[in-house]
C-alpha positions in Angstrom: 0.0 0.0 0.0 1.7 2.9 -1.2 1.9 6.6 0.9 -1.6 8.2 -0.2 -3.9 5.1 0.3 -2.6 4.5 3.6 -3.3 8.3 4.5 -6.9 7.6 3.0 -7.3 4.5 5.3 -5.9 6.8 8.5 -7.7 10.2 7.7 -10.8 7.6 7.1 -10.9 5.8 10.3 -11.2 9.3 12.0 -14.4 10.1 10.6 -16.2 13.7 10.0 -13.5 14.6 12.7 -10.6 14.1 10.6 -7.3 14.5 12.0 -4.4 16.7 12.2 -1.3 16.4 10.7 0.9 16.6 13.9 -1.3 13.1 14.7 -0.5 11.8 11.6 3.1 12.5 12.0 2.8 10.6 15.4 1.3 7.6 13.8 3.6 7.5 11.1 7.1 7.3 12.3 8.1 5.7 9.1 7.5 9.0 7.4 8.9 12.4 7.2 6.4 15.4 7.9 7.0 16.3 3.9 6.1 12.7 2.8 3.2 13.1 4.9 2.6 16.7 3.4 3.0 15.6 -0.1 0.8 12.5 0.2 -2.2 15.0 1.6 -1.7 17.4 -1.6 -2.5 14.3 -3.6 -5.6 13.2 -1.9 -6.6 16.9 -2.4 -5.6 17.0 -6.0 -7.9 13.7 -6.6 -10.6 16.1 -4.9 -11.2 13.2 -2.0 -9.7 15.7 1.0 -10.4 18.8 2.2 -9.1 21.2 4.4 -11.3 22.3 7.5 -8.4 24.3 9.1 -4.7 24.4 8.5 -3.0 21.0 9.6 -6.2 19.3 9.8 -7.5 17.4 7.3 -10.6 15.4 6.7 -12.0 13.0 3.7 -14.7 14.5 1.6 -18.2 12.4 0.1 -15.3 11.2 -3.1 -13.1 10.3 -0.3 -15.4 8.5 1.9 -16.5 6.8 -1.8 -13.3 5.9 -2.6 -12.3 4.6 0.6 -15.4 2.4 0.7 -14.4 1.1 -2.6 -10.9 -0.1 -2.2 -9.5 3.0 -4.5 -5.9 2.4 -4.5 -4.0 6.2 -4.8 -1.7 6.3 -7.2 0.9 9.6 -6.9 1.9 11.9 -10.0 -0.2 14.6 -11.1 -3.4 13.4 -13.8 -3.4 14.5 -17.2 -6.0 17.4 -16.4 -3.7 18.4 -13.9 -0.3 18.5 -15.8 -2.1 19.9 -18.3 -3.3 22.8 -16.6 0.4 23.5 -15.0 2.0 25.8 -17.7 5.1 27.7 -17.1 4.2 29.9 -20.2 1.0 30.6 -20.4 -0.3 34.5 -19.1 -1.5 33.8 -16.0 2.0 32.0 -15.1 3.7 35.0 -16.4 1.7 37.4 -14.4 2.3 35.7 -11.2 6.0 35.9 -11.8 5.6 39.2 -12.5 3.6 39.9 -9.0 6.1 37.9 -7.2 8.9 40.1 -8.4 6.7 43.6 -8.3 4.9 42.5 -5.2 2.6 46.1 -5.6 1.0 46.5 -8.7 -2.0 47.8 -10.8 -3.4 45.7 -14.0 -1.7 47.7 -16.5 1.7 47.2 -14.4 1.4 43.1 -14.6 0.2 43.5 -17.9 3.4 45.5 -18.9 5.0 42.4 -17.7 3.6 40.0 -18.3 1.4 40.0 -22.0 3.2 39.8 -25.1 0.6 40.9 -27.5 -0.5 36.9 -28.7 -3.4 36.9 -26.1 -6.8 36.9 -27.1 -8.1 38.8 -24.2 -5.4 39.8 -21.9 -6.8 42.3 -19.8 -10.0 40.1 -19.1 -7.8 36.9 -18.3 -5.7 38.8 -15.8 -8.5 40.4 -14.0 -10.0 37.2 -13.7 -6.8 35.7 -12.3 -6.5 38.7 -9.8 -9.9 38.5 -8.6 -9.5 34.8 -8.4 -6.4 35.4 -6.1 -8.4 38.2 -4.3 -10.7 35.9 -3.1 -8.3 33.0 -2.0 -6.0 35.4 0.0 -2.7 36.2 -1.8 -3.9 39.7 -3.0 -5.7 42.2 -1.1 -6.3 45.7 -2.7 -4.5 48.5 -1.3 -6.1 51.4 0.0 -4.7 54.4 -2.1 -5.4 53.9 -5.7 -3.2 56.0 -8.8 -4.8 58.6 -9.6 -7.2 58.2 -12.7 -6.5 59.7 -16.5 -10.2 61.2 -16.3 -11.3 64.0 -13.9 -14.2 62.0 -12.9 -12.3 58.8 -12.2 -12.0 56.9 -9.0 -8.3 56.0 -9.7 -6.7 53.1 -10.4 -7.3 49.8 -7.7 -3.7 48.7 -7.1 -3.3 45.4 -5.1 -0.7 43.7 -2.7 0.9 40.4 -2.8 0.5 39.4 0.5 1.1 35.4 0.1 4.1 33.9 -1.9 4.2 31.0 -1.5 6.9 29.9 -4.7 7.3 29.9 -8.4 4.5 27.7 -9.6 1.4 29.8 -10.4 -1.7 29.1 -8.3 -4.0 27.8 -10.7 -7.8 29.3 -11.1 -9.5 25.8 -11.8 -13.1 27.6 -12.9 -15.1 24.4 -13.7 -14.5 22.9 -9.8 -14.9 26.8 -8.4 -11.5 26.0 -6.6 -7.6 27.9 -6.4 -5.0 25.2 -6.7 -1.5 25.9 -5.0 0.8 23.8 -6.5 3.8 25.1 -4.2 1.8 24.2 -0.8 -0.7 21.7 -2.8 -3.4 23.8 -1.0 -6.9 24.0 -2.4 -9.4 26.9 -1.8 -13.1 27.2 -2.7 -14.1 30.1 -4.0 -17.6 30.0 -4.0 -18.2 33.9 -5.3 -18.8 34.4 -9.0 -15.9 35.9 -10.6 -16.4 40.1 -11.1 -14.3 41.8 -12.6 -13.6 45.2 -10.3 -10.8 47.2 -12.1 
């Protein structure tokens, strides 16, 4: 039984309770805290985990399914997954360009990061902001730059607040969900995307 079915089997037997991961490291003296850590961010990238706190995890209805059903967990990303994981595409090149800027308007990480092949640039960043917005890397910073019109509000600037590596979180808009592959964290985001630039 490899590392991720037998975490299935122990986060299972704990019920809607779940467990934390300083249990798990207990139980598992075999295993580093990372091998532990890496075996959870597969669970969550087959969608049978979830998250109720940090350090705690619990199995979800797929999990409970799967565990009922003998699922063995093999580890490696799926084909949707590596798939979605491009190191060239715009949204990867506006995070690096965020990580490096860290304060930054839409026209500043478009500067950056579009190269002119895009077919809607300025509507796939926002998107991708207001998708990090809402899963707590961004927030919007208070004093805007001032506006080309005199009736505008100003520009919204925002604030990278959580860096958590190179890989670009991932917006997965069919699941409603924020992918981290650096901390293989997941995060609903049950609001609709609106764009607010």
């Amino acid at each position: 039984m490899n590392t991720s079915t037998r975490l299935l089997h122990l986060i299972g037997a704990e019920g809607e309770a779940g467990i934390t991961l300083d249990a798990l490291d207990e139980r598992l003296e075999t295993l580093s805290r990372a091998a532990i850590v890496m075996a959870a961010g597969v669970l969550a990238q087959r969608g049978l985990l979830e998250r109720p706190a940090p350090g705690h995890y619990r199995l979800n209805s797929a999990g409970r399914l799967a565990l009922a059903n003998g699922a063995e967990i093999k580890s490696g990303p799926r084909a949707t997954h590596a798939t979605a994981v491009q190191t060239r595409s715009l949204r990867a090149r506006l995070w690096r360009a965020m990580r490096a800027m860290q304060k930054f308007s839409l026209d500043d990480v478009l500067l950056r990061a579009a190269n002119g092949d895009e077919a809607d640039a300025p509507n796939n960043a926002i998107k991708y902001i207001n998708a990090l917005e809402r899963a707590g890397y961004l927030v919007r910073m208070r004093q805007r730059l001032p506006g080309d019109a005199p009736t505008s509000n100003g520009f919204v600037r925002w604030l990278l607040v959580r860096n958590t590596g190179p890989l670009a979180p991932i917006w997965q808009t069919r699941q409603g969900r924020l992918f981290d592959p650096n901390t293989q964290d997941t995060y609903p985001l049950a609001c609709p995307e609106v764009a607010h630039a």
